[in-house]
C-alpha positions in Angstrom: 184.0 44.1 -169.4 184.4 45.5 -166.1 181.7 43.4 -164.4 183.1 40.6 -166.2 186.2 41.3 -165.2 185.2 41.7 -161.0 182.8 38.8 -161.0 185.7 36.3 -160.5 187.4 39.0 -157.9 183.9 38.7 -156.0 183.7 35.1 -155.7 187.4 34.2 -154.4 186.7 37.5 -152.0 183.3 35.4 -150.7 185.0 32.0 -151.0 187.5 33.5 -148.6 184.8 34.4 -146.5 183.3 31.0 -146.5 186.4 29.7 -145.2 187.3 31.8 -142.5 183.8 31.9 -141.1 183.8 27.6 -141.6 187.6 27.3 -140.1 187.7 29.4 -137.1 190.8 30.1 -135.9 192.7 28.5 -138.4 194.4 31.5 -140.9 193.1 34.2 -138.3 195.3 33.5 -135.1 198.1 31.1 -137.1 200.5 33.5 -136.6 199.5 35.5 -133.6 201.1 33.9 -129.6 198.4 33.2 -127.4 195.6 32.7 -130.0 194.6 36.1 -130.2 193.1 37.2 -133.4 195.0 38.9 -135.9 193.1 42.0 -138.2 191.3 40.5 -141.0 193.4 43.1 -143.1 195.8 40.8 -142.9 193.9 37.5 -143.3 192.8 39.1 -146.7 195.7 40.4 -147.7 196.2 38.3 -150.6 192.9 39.9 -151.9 193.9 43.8 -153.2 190.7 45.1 -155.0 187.5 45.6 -153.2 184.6 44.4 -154.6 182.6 47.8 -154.8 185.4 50.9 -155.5 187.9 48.5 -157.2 190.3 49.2 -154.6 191.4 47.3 -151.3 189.5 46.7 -148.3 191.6 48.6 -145.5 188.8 46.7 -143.1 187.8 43.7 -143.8 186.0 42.4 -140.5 183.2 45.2 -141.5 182.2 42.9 -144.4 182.2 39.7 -142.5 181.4 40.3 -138.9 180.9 37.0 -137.6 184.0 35.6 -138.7 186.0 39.3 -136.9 184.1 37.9 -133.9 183.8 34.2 -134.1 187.9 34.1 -132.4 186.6 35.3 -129.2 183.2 33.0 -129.1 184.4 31.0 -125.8 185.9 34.3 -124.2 182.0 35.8 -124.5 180.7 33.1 -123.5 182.5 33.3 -120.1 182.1 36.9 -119.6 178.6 36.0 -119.7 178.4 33.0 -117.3 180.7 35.3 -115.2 178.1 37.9 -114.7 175.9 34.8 -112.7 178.6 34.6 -110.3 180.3 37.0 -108.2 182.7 38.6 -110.3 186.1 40.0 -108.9 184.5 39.4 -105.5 184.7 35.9 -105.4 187.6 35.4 -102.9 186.8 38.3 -100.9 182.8 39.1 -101.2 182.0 42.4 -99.4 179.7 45.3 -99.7 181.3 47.6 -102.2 180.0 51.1 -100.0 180.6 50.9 -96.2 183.4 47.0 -96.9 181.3 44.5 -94.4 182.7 40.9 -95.7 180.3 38.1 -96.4 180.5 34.6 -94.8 178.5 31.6 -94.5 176.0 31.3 -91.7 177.7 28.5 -90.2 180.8 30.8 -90.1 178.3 34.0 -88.7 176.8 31.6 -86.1 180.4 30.4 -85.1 182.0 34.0 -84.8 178.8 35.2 -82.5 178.7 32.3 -80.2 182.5 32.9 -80.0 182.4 36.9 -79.0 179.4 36.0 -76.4 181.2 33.4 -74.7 184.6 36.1 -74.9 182.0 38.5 -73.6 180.5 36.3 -70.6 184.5 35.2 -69.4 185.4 38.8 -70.1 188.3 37.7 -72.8 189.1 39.3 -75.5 186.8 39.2 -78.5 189.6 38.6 -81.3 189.9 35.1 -79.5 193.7 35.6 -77.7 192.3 34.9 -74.3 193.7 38.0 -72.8 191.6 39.5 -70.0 190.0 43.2 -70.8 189.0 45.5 -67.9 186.8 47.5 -70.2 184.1 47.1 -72.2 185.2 44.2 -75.0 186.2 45.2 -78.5 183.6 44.5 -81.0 184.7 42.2 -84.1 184.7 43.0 -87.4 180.6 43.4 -88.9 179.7 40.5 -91.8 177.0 39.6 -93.3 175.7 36.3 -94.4 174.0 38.0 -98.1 175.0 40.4 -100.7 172.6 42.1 -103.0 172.8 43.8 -106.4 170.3 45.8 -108.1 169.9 45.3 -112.4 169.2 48.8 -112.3 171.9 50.5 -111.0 174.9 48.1 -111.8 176.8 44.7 -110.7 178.0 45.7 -108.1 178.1 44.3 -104.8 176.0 45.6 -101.3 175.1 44.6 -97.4 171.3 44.9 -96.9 171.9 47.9 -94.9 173.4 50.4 -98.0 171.5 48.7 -100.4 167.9 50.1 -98.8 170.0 53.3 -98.1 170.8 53.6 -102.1 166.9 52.4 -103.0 165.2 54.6 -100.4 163.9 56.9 -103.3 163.8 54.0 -106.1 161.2 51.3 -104.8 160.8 50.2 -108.3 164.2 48.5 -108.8 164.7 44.9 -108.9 167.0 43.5 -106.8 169.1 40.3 -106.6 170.5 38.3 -103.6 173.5 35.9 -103.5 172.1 33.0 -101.7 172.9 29.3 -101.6 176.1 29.7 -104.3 173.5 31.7 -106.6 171.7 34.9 -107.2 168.0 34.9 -106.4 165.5 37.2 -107.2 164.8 39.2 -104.0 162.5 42.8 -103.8 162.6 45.5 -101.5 159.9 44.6 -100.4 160.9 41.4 -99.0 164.1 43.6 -97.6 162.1 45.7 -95.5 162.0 49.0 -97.2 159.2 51.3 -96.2 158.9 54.2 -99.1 157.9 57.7 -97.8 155.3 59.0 -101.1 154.5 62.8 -100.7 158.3 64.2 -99.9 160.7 64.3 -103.2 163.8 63.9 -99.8 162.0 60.6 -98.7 161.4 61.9 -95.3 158.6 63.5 -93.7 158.2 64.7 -90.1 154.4 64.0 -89.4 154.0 60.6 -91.8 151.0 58.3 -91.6 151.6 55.9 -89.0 150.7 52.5 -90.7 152.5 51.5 -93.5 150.4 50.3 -96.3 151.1 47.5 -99.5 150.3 48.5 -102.9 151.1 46.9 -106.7 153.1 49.5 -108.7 153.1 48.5 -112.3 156.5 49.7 -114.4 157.9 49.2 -117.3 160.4 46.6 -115.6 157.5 44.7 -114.0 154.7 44.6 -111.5 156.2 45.6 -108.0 154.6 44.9 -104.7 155.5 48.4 -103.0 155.3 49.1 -99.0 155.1 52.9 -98.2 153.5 55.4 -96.1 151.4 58.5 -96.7 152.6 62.0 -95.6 150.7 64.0 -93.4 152.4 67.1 -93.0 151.5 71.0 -94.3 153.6 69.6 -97.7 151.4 67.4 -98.8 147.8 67.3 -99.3 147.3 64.5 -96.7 143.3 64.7 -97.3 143.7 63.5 -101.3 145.4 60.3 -101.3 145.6 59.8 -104.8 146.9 63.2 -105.3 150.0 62.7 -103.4 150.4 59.6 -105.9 149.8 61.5 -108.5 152.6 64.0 -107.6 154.7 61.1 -106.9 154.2 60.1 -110.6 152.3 57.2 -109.9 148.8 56.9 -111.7 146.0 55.5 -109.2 143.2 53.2 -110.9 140.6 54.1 -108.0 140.2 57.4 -106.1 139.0 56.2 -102.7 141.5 53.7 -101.5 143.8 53.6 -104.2 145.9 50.0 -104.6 146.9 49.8 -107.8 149.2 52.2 -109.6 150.7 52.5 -112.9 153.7 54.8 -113.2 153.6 57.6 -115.5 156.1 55.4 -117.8 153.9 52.9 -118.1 150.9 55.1 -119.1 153.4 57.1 -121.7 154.3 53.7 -123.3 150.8 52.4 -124.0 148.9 55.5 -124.6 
């Protein structure tokens, strides 16, 4: 008698369901300003036994999900699209560590042939017209790019901090705001040398010619610039040893040019 007695319980309880997923906002935000979704408590209300203990449901949106969430569809769709733009920083794009503020290269190209012809007349550089006896004041620095790196977070960096932040992380991959959109960028192409042998980064005796090597990681494939050490730390004879310690796994011993990392050799062993 009690099943009996439940069964039509459990079909209006799903035929609720039905409709709320089917309706959208319709019962869920009627009676909320602004459109924002009321609890599904309430949207149930009506509905006083729950379907398993007999009594109410004190939260509903854990049996249906999708229709807790289906309300704020548009809203998560734009704080995704938002994450292919620029954020907060779109009216005022700058570097998020030392504040340089990104223009346009037109507007770069415009503001340095402007403080070398205030330089030449001897003029103030802030474009007044005002003569200077001493050396010109320099304008404020700008860049023309910002990067951001998918490993450390969204935010926004010149080229300058972001190789100072990556100078002991060569294996990050790195994004560039270029032509209204990010592009995919590596340190690499940035200009990063990284110093293998020294857990600082630095060495005072390093090998003088900076060589190119693919790194493979469990992000990607990496094309990696860097430099030997060869100082008392390091065992500057072994090559691949100084790899090794830098947790980097050659596949030859001679002249080493492919590495995996250590991650990589964990994950498929």
């Amino acid at each position: 008698m009690a099943g009996a007695s439940s069964q039509p319980r459990r079909d209006l309880w799903e035929q609720r369901e039905f409709e709320l997923a089917t309706n959208g906002r319709s019962e869920i935000t009627a009676s909320r300003p602004g459109g924002r979704p009321k609890d599904l408590d309430d949207a149930f209300a009506h509905v006083d036994l729950d379907v398993e203990h007999g009594k109410r449901n004190r939260n509903g949106s854990s049996d249906n999900p999708m229709a807790d969430w289906h309300p704020w569809l548009k809203a998560f769709l734009e704080e995704t699209h938002r994450r292919h733009g620029l954020g907060n920083s779109t009216s005022d794009p700058k570097c998020s560590k030392c504040g340089v503020c990104m223009v346009s290269t037109a507007e770069a190209g415009a503001e340095a042939e402007r403080v070398s012809d205030a330089a030449v007349e001897g003029g103030c550089s802030g474009g007044c017209g005002a003569e200077m006896d001493g050396p010109t004041s320099s304008p404020p620095r700008t860049c023309t790019e910002l990067y951001r790196c998918q490993d450390c977070g969204d935010f926004l960096e010149c080229r300058e901090c972001s190789l100072d932040r990556h100078a002991l992380s060569p294996l990050h991959i790195i994004q560039v705001w270029r032509d209204e959109c990010w592009n995919r960028t590596s340190l690499y192409d940035m200009g990063l040398v990284y110093q293998v042998g020294h857990q600082s980064g630095r060495c005072i005796n390093p090998d003088q010619t900076p060589r190119s090597m693919s790194v493979i990681h469990v992000n990607g494939i990496h094309t990696v610039r860097y430099m030997y050490c060869s100082c008392d730390i390091s065992d500057y004879e072994n090559k691949w040893q100084q790899l090794l310690r830098n947790g980097w796994y050659p596949a030859t011993t001679p002249y080493p040019a492919t590495c995996a990392t250590m991650e990589v050799v964990k994950h498929f062993r």
